[in-house]
N, C-alpha and C positions, 0 to 999 in steps of 0.2 A: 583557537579551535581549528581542528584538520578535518579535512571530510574526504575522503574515500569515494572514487567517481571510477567503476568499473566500464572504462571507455571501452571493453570488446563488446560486450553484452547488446543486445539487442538488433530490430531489423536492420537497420541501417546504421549501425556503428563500421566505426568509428566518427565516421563523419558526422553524423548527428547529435550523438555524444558532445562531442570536444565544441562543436559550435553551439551547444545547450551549456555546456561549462564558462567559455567564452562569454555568454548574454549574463550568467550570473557572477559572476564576477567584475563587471561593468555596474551588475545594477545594485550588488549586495557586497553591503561590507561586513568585516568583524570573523572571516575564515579563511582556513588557507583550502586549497584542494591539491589532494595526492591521488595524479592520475594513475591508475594501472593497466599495464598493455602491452604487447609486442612494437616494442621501440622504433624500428623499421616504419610499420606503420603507421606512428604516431607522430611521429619528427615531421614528418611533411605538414599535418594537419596546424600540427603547433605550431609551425612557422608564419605558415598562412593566417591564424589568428593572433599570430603574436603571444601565445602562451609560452615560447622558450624561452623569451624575455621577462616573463612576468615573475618577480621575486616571491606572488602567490600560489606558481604552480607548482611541485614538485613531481616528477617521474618517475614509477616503478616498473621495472620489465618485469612481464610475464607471457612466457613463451607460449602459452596454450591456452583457446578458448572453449568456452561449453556450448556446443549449438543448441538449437532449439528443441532439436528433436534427439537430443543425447538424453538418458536416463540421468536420472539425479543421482541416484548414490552410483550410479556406473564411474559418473562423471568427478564422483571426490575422491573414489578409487583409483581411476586411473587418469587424471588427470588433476595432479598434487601441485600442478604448475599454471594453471588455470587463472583469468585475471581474481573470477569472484572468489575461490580459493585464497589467492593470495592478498586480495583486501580485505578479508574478512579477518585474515592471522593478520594484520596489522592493527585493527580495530582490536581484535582479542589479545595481543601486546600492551594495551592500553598507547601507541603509538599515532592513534586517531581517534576520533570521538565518534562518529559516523559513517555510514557508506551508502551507496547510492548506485542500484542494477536496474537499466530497464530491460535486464536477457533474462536467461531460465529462473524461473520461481522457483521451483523445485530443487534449480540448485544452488539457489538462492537461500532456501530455506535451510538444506541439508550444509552449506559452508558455514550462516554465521548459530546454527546449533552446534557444530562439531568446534567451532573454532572461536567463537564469540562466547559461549555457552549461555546458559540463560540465566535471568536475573537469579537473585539468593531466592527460594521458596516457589520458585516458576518451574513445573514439572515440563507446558509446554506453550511454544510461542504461538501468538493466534496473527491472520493477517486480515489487518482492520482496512475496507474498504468506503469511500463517502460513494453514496448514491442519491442522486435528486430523489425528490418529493415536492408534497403540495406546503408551500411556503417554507421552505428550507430544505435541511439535507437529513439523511439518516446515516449513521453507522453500521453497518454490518459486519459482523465476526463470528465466527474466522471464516475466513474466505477460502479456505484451501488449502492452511497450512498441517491440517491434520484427520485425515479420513474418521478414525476412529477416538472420542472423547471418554473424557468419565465425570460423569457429573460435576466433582470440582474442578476440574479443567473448564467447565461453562460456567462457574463463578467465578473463577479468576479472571475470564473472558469480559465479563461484566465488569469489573472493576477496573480493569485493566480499557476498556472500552468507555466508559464511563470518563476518566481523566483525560482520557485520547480528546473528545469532547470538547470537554472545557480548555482545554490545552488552542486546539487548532479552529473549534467554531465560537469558543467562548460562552456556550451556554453553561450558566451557573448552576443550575439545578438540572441538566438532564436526564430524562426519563428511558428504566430501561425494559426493555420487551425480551422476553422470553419466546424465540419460532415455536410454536405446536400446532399441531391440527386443530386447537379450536380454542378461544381465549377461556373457559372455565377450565377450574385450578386443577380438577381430577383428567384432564385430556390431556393424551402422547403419548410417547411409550416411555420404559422404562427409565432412558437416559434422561426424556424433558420431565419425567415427577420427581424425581431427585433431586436433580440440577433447582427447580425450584423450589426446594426446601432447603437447600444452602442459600439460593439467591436470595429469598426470602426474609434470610437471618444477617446480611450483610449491609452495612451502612452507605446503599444504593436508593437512587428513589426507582426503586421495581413498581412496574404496572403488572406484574401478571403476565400471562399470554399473550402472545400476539398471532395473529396467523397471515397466513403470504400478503393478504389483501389489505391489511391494514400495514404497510411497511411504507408503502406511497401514500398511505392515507397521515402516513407521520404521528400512527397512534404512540409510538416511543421513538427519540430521538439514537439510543442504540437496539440493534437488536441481535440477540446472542444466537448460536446453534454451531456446531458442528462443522469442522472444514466442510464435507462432503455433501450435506447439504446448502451450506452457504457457496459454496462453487458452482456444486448447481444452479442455484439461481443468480449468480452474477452471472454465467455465462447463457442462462436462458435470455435475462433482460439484454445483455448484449445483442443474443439475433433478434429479439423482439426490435430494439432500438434499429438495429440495420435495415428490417423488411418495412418499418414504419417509414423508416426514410426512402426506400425504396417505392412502395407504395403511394408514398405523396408525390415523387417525383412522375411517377406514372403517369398519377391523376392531372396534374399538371399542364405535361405535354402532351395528350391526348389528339389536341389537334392547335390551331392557331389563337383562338380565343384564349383560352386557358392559359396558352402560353404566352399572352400580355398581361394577365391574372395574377400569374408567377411573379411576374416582373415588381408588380406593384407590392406585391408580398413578403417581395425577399427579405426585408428586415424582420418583419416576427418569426420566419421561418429561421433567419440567422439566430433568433435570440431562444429559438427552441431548440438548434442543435448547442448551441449553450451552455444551456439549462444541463444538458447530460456529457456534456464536456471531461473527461474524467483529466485530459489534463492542467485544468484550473490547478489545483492538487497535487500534481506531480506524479502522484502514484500512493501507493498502500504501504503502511509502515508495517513492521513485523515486530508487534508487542511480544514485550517480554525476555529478548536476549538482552544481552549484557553489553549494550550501546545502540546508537539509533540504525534501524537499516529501513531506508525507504527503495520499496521492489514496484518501478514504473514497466507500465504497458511496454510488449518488445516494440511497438508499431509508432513508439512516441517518436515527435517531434523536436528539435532543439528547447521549444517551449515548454514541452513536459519536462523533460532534462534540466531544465533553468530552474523549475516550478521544486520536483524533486530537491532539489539542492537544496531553495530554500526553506522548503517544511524540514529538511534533518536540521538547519540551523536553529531554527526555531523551536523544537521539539529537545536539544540538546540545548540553546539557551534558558528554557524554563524546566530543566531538568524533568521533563519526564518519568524516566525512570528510576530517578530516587523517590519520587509522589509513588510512584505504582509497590515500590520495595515497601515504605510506611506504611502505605494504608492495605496490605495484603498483612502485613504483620498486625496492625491493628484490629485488622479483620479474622485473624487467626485463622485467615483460608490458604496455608501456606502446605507443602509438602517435606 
């Protein structure tokens, strides 16, 4: 198995990259990694950890990176040379099985659609995020990867979301939530009453509705809607997560007392920032193209980058996306 590790991408690449590739290949066997990147700046990095030695690494040049703040389709335009560009046509070659970006989402999304293409019957890819809750985790999809839906595209989202599941938390029977303004069948608008008369007729276990407040309450293990509304609220619960952390730190050190309070604290305080760790995980896979791609935070750590690596192994050793091909065809929710 090869895996595709766009070492330009994100905040701190290269460097953080390649010593996140480094922790996993010490700790994970049973893959190879084919870095890609401007060779200049990689050769150093490789030396240092000994990746130009390792019979596991292999090295792809690519002379141009997509910054954070490049446009997406600007960036596949005019930048054909691009690392996530050119791992994405390596994985669409069938010459790897997986890839792994923690830089631009967005052109992230638009290289492995253009160049991976998406699975047989996948009109389009959703980006499945895990987020805490009370006694587990939930699913949320799509995250982002698509402003605009059509009803069957929220059922494929389901299905496709549903195995994700079983796949990476192992629940057997997970339950799926339908986002709407309000959990009776007749509430949303036009996109969630449809979307729920397919989801409905498909071999999922659907609850119905779900609304914002019941996602931490873990009334369903996934929960479907819309890139543009599921981006929104991933990036809502992010500044909520930040001002919470922020706001206890406040309280904390307000004066001296508290600040011995803290002290004795620190351990459930550690194990609540935790709890919303996103990179336990690694990052968010992009169901539905035509091989694995996991799209980590730009902000990650070597350990998110470690983490990433191993859910594409893992999601590529239990084949994944050939369960999602079957049971979309079984399901005759296909395009």
């Amino acid at each position: 198995m090869k895996i595709v590790v766009d070492a330009m991408g994100g905040d701190y690449a290269p460097k953080s990259v390649l010593e996140g590739v480094a922790e996993a290949l010490e700790n994970f066997k049973g893959f190879e990694i084919v870095l890609v990147g401007k060779t200049k700046s990689l050769a150093p990095l490789m030396r240092r950890h000994s990746l130009d030695k390792n019979p596991r690494v292999e090295l792809v040049h690519a002379e141009e990176t997509v910054k954070m703040d490049d446009s997406s389709t600007v960036s596949l335009r005019n930048k054909k040379n691009s690392s996530i560009t050119v791992g994405a046509d390596i994985v669409g070659k069938g010459e790897a099985d997986a890839i792994v970006t923690i830089g631009h989402t967005g052109a992230a999304v638009a290289a492995t659609k253009v160049k991976m293409r998406t699975l047989p019957g996948v009109e389009r890819p959703a980006i499945a995020v895990i987020m805490p809750a009370k006694e587990g985790k939930v699913i949320l999809l799509d995250a982002g990867a698509n402003v605009d839906c059509k009803p069957i595209n929220l059922a494929q989202f389901a299905i496709m979301g549903e195995l994700y599941s079983k796949s990476i938390l192992g629940i057997s029977r997970p339950k799926v939530g339908l986002l709407s303004v309000g959990d009776e069948d007749v509430k949303g608008n036009e996109l969630t009453k449809e979307a729920f008369k397919l989801i409905k007729d498909t071999p999922v276990n659907f609850v119905g509705n779900v609304e914002g407040t019941d996602i931490f309450e873990r009334k369903a293990d996934i929960v479907v809607c819309d890139g543009f509304v599921g981006n929104a609220i991933l990036k809502s619960c992010e500044g909520l997560s930040k001002l919470a952390m922020h706001m206890i730190k406040k309280a904390f050190t307000k004066n001296p007392f508290r600040m011995t309070t803290a002290l004795l604290a620190q351990k459930p305080l550690l194990e609540l920032k935790q709890m919303g760790d996103s990179e336990e995980y690694g990052g968010a896979p992009l169901l539905g193209v035509n091989g694995i791609c996991i799209i980590g935070h730009g902000s990650s750590s070597p350990k998110g980058v470690k983490n990433a690596i191993k859910v594409a192994y893992e999601l590529v050793k239990k084949d994944l996306n050939g369960a999602i091909v079957r049971k979309l065809e079984e399901s005759n929710i296909t395009f």
